[in-house]
BAZA-794104 format. One record per residue (C-alpha): residue in three letters; z negated, x negated, y. Coordinates in nm, 4 decimals, m for minus. Layout:
! residues N
<pt 'ALA' <Z X Y>>
...
***
This chain:
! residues 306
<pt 'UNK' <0.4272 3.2108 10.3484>>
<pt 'UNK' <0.4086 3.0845 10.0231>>
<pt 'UNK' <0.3533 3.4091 9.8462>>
<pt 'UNK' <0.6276 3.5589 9.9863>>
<pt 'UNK' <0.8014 3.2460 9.8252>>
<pt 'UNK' <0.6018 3.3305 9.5052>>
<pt 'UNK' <0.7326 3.6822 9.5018>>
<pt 'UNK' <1.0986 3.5738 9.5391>>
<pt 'UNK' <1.0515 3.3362 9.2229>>
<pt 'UNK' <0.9310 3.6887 9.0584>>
<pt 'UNK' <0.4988 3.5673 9.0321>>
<pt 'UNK' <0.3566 3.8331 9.1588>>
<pt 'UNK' <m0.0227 3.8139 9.1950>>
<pt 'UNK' <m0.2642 4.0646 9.0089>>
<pt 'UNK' <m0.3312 4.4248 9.0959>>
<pt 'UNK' <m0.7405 4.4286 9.2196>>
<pt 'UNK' <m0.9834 4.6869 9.1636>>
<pt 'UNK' <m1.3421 4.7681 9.3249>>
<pt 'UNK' <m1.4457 4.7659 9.7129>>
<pt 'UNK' <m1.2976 4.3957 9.7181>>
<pt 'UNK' <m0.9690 4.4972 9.6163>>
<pt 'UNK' <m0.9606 4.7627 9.8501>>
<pt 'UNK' <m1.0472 4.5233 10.1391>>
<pt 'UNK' <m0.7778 4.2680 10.0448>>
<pt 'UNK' <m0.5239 4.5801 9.9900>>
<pt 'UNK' <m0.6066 4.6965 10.3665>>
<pt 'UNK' <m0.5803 4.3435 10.4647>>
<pt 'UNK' <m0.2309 4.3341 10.2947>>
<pt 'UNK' <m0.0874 4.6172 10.4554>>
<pt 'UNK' <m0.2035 4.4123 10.7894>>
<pt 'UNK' <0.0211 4.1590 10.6647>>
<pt 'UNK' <m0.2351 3.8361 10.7327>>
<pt 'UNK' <0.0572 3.5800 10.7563>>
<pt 'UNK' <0.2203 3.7175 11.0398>>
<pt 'UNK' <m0.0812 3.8324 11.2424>>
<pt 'UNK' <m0.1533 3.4244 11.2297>>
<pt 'UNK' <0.1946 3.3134 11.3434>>
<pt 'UNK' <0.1653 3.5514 11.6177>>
<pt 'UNK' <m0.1589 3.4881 11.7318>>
<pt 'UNK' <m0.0514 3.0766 11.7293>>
<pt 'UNK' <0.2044 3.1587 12.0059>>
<pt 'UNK' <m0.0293 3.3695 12.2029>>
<pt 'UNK' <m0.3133 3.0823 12.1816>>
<pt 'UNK' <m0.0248 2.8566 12.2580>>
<pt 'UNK' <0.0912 3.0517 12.5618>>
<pt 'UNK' <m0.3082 3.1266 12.6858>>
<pt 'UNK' <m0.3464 2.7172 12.6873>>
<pt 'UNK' <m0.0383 2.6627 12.9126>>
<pt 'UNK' <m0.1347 2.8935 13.1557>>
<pt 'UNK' <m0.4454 2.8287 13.1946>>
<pt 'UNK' <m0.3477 2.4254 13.1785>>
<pt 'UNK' <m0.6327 2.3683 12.8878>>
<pt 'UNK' <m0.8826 2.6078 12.7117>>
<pt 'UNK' <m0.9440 2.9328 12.8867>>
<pt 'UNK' <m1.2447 3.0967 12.8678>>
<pt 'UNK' <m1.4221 3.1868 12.5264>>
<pt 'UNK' <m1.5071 3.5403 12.5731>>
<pt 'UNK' <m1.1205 3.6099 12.7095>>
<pt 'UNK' <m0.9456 3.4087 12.4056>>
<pt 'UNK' <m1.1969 3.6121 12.1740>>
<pt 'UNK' <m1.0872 3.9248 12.3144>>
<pt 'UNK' <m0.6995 3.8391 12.3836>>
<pt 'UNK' <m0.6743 3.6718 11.9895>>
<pt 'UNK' <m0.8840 3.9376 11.8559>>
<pt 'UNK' <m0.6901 4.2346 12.0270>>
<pt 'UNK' <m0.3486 4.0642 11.9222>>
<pt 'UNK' <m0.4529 4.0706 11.5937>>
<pt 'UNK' <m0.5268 4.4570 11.5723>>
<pt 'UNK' <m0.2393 4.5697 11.7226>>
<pt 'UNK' <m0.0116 4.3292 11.5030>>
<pt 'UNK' <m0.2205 4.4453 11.2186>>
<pt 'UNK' <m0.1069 4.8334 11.3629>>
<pt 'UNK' <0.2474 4.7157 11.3795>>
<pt 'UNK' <0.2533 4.5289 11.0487>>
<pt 'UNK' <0.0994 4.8335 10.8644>>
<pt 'UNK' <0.3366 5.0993 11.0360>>
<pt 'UNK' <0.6230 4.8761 10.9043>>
<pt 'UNK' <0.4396 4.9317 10.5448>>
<pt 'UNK' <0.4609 5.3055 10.5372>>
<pt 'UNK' <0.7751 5.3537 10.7015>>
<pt 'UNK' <0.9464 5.1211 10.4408>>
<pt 'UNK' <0.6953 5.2086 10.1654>>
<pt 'UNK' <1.0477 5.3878 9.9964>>
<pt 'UNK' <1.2825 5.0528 10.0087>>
<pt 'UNK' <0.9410 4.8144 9.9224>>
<pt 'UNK' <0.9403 4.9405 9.5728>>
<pt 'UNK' <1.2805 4.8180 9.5142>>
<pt 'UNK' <1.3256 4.4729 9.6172>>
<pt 'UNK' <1.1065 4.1893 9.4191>>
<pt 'UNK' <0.9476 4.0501 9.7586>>
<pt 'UNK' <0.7708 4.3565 9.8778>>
<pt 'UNK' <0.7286 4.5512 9.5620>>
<pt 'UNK' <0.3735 4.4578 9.5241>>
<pt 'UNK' <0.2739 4.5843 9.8328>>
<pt 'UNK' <0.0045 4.8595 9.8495>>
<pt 'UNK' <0.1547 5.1705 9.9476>>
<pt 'UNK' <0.4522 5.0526 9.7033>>
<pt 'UNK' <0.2553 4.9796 9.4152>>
<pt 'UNK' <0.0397 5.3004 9.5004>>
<pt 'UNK' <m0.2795 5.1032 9.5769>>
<pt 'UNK' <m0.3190 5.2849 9.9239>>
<pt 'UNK' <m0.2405 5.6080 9.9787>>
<pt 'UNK' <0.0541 5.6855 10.2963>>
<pt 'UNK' <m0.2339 5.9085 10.4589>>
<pt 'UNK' <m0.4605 5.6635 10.4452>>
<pt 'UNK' <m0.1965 5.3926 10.5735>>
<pt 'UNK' <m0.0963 5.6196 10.8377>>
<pt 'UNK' <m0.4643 5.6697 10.9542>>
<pt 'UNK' <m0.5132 5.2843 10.9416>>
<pt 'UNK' <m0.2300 5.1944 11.1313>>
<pt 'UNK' <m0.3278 5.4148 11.3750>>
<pt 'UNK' <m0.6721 5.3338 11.4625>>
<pt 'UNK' <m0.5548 4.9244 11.4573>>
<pt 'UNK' <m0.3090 5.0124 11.7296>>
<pt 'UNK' <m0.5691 5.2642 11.9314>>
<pt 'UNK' <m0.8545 4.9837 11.8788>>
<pt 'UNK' <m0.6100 4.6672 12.0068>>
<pt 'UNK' <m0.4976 4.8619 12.3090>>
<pt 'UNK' <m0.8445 4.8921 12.3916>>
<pt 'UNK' <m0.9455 4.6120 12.3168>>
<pt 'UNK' <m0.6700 4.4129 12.5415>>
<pt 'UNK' <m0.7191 4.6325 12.7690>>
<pt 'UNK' <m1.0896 4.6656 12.8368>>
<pt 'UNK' <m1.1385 4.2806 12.7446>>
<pt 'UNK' <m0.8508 4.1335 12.8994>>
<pt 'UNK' <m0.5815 4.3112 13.1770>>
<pt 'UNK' <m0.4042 4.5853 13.1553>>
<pt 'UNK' <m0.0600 4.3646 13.1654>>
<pt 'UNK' <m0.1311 4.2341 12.8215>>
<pt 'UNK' <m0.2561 4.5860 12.6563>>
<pt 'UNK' <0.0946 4.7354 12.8047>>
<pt 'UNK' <0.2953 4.4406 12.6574>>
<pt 'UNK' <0.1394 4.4263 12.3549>>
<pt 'UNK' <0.1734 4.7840 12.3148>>
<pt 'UNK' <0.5503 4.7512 12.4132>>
<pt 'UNK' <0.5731 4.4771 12.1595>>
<pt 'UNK' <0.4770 4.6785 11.8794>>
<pt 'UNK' <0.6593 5.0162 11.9655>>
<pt 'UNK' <0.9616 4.7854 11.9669>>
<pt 'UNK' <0.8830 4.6631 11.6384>>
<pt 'UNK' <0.8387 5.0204 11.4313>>
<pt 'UNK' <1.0858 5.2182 11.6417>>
<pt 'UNK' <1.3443 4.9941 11.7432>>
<pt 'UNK' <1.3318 4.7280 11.4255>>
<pt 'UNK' <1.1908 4.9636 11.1457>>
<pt 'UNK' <1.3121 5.2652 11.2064>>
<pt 'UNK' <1.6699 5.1851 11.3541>>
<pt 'UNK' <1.8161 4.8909 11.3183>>
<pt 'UNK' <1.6671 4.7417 10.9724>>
<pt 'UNK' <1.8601 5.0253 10.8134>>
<pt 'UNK' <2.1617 5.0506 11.0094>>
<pt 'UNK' <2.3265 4.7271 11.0953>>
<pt 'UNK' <2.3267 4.3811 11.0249>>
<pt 'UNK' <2.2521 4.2380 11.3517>>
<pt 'UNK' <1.9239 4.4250 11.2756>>
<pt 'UNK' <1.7275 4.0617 11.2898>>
<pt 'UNK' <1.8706 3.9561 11.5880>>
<pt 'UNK' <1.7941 4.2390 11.8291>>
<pt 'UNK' <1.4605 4.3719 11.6876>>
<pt 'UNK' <1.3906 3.9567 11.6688>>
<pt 'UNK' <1.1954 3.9977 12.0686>>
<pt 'UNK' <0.9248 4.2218 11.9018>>
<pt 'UNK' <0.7555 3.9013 11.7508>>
<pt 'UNK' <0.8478 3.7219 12.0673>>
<pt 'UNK' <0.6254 3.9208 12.2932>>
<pt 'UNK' <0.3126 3.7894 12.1646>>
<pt 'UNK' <0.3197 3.4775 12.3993>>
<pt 'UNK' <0.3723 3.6876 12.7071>>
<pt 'UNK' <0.0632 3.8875 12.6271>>
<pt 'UNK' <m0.1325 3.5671 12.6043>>
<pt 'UNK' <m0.0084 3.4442 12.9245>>
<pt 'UNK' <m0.0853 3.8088 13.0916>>
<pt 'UNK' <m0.4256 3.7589 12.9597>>
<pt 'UNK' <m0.4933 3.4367 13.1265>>
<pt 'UNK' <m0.3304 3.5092 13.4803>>
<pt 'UNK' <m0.2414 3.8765 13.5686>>
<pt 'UNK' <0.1486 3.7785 13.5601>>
<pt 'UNK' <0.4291 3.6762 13.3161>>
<pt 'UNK' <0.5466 3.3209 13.4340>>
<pt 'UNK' <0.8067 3.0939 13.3427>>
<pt 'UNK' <0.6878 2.8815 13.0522>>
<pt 'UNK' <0.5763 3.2336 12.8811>>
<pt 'UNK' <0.9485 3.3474 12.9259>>
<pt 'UNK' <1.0329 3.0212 12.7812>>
<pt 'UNK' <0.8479 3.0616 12.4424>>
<pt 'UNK' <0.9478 3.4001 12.4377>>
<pt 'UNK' <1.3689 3.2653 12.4414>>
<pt 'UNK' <1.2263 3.0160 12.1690>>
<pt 'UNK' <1.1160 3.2495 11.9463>>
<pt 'UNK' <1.3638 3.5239 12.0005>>
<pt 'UNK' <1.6758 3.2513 11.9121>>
<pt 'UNK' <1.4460 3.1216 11.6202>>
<pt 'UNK' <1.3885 3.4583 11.4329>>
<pt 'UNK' <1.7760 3.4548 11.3192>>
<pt 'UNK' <1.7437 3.1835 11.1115>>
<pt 'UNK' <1.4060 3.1623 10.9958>>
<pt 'UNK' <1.4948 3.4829 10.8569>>
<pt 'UNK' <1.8394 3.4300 10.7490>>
<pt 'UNK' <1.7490 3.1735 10.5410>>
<pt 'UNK' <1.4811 3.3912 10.4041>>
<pt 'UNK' <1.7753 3.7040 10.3562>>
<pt 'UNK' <1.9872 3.3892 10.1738>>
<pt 'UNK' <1.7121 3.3578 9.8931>>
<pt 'UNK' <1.6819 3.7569 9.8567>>
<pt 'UNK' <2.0408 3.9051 9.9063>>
<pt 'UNK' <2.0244 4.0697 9.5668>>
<pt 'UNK' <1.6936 4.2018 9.6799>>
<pt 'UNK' <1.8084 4.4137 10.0245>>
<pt 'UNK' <2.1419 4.4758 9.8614>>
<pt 'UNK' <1.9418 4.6944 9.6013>>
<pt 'UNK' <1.7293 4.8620 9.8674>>
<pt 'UNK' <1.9992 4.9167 10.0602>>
<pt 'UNK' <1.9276 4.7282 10.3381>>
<pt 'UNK' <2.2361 4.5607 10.6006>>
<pt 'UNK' <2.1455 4.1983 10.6002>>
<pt 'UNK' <2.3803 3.9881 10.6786>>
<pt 'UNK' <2.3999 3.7844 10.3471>>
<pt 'UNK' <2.4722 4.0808 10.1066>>
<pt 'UNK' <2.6966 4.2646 10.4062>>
<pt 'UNK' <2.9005 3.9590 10.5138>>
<pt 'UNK' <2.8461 3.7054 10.2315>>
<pt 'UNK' <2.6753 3.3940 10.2264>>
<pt 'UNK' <2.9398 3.1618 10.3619>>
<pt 'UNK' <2.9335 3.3649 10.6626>>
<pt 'UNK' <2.5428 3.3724 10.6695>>
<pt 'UNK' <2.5094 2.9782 10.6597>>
<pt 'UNK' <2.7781 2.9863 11.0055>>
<pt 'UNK' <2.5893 3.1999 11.1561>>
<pt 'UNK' <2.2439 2.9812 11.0683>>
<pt 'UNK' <2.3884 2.7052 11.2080>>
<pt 'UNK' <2.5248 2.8745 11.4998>>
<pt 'UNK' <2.2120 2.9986 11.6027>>
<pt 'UNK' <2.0086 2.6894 11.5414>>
<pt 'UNK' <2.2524 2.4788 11.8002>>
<pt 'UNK' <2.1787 2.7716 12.0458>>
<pt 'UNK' <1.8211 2.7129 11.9822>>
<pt 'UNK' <1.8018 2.4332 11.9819>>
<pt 'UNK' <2.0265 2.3630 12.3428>>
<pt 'UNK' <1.8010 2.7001 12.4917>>
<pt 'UNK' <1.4579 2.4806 12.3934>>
<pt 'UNK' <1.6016 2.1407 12.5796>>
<pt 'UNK' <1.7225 2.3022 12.8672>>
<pt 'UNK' <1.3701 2.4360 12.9247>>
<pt 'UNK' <1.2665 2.0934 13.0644>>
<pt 'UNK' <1.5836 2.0008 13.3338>>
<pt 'UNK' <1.4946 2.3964 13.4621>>
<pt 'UNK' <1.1860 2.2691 13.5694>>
<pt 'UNK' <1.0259 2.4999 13.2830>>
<pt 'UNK' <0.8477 2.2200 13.0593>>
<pt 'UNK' <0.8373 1.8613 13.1250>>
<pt 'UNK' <0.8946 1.5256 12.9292>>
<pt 'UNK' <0.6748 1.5515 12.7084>>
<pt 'UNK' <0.8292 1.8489 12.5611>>
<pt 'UNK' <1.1473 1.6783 12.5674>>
<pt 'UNK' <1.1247 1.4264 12.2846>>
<pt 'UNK' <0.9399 1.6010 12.0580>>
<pt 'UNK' <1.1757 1.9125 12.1087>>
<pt 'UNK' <1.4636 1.7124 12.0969>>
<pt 'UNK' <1.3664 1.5666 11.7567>>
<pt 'UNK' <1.2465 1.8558 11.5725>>
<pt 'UNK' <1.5705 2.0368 11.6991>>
<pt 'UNK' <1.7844 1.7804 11.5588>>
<pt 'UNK' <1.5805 1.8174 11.1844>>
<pt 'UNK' <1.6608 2.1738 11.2553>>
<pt 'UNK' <2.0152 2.1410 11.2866>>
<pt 'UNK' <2.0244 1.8615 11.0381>>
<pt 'UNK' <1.8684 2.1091 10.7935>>
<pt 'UNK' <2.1089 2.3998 10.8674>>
<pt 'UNK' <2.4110 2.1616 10.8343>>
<pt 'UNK' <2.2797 2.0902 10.4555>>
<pt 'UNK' <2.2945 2.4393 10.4112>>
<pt 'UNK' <2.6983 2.4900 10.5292>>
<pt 'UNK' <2.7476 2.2026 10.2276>>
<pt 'UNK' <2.5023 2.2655 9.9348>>
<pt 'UNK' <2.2880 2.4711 9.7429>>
<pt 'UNK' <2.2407 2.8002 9.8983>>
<pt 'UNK' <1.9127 2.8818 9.7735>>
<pt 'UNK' <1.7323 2.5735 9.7371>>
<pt 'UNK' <1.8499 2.4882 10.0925>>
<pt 'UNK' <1.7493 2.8030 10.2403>>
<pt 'UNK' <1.4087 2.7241 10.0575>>
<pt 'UNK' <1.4026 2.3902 10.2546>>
<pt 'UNK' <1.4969 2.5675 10.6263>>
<pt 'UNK' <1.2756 2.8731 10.5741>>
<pt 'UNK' <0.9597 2.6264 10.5426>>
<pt 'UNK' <1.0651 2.4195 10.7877>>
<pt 'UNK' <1.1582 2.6470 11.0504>>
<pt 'UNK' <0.7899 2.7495 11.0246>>
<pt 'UNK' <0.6182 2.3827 11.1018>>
<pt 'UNK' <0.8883 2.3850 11.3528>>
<pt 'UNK' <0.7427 2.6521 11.5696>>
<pt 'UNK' <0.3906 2.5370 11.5155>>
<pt 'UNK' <0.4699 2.2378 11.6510>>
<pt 'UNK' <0.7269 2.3098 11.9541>>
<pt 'UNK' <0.4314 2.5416 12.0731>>
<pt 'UNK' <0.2323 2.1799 12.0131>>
<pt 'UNK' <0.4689 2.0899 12.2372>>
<pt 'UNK' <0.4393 2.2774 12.4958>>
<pt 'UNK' <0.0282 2.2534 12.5256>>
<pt 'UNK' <0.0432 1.9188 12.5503>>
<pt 'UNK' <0.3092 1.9078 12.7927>>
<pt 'UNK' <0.1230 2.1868 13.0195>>
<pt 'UNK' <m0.2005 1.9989 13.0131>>
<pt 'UNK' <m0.0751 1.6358 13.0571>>
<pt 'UNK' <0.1247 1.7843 13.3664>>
<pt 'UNK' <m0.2095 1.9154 13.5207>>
***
């Protein structure tokens, strides 16, 4: 995420040219850094169900096919907003807005991702996770992109449970079903997305107020944003300890969760009394090692409990 941190702070990295440029501008409009957050919480969720590694050849295929049809939903997202990327300093380097790719092309790219990681999930893995995934992702451009990004400010919030299906998927994969601990991760990630990407909205309100975009800070303010942070972040952060006296996760979930929740809250407290932006800076990164390691977390809790 650090480019996207880059582009905030207005360095914005150098257009490419040749076949090599062209591969990293496809890869862009795959958007890299989310395909690898998502496919940590479908490893994540493919370990806990299968109480350690599962087999190579599935994880191959489950990872690899996640990673397509992300890739499909990232670069749909691209050339639906290809209009509103030009105008905001975080996405205005992007292919399609910068003219690097053209929409036809996108289009045609986007396409073939999605047809390929259907298949691929499908074929490879169960039909369960090809239908989720493919859920996921329809969620994602029609619901999220197409609906709510542009029309109101709890746009975050609902389409938020597009980048929480990825778990389920993995969990699919690995047993035919969607069990508890999946649904678990999925609630983690669905009350995390809020702030993560409030904090994110915080640092680039000028940015979606220009593009015309309802986020919450440059629709309700940033006083109001910063509640609302730390609103969610208690609910998170009660939804991820309650997961162990439900039976869901165990002890060793516990501590850890309890102490990277109360970091997380600690951090979004800061914000209600400082700095907007350079506190935002501070829960945006963190909010990321948080997830990384909660879904630590939660491996090590599944496989000690074996």
């Amino acid at each position: 995420m650090s480019s996207t941190l880059s582009r905030l702070e207005g360095r914005s990295p150098a257009l490419r040219s040749g076949a090599r440029g062209r591969f990293v501008d496809y890869c862009d409009l795959a958007k890299p850094r989310i395909i690898a957050l998502l496919l940590v919480t479908t490893a994540a969720a493919m370990i806990m169900a299968a109480h350690g590694l599962p087999p190579a050849g599935l994880t191959l295929a489950t990872l690899g096919g996640g990673a397509l049809a992300a890739g499909s939903a990232g670069a749909f997202n691209c050339f639906f907003d290809r209009d509103i990327d030009r105008l905001m300093t975080r996405t205005a380097m992007r292919p399609l807005a910068t003219g690097r790719i053209a929409p036809r092309d996108a289009l045609l790219f986007a396409s073939l991702m999605g047809v390929a990681g259907f298949a691929v999930l499908f074929v490879l893995a169960n039909p369960l996770a090809a239908w989720l995934s493919l859920a996921g992702n329809l969620y994602y451009v029609a619901i999220y992109t197409l609906w709510l990004k542009r029309t109101t400010t709890m746009n975050i919030v609902i389409g938020g449970a597009a980048g929480a299906v990825p778990p389920l998927v993995g969990w699919a994969a690995v047993t035919h079903t969607v069990g508890a601990p999946a649904l678990g991760l999925f609630a983690l990630i669905f009350l995390w997305t809020p702030p993560h990407f409030w904090a994110l909205a915080l640092m680039a309100d000028t940015d979606y107020h220009k593009a015309g975009i309802p986020m919450l800070p440059n629709v309700r303010g940033a006083a109001h944003t910063k509640r609302a942070i730390f609103a969610y972040s208690v609910i998170l952060v009660a939804v991820s300890l309650a997961l162990t006296p439900l039976g869901v996760m165990g002890w060793w979930y516990f501590v850890p969760a309890a102490l990277l929740g109360a970091l997380f809250i600690f951090d979004a407290w800061k914000i209600l009394h400082g700095p907007t932006k350079p506190l935002a800076r501070v829960l945006f990164k963190y909010s990321l090692l948080y997830l990384a390691l909660m879904c630590a977390a939660m491996v090590v809790d599944r496989i000690i409990a074996r």
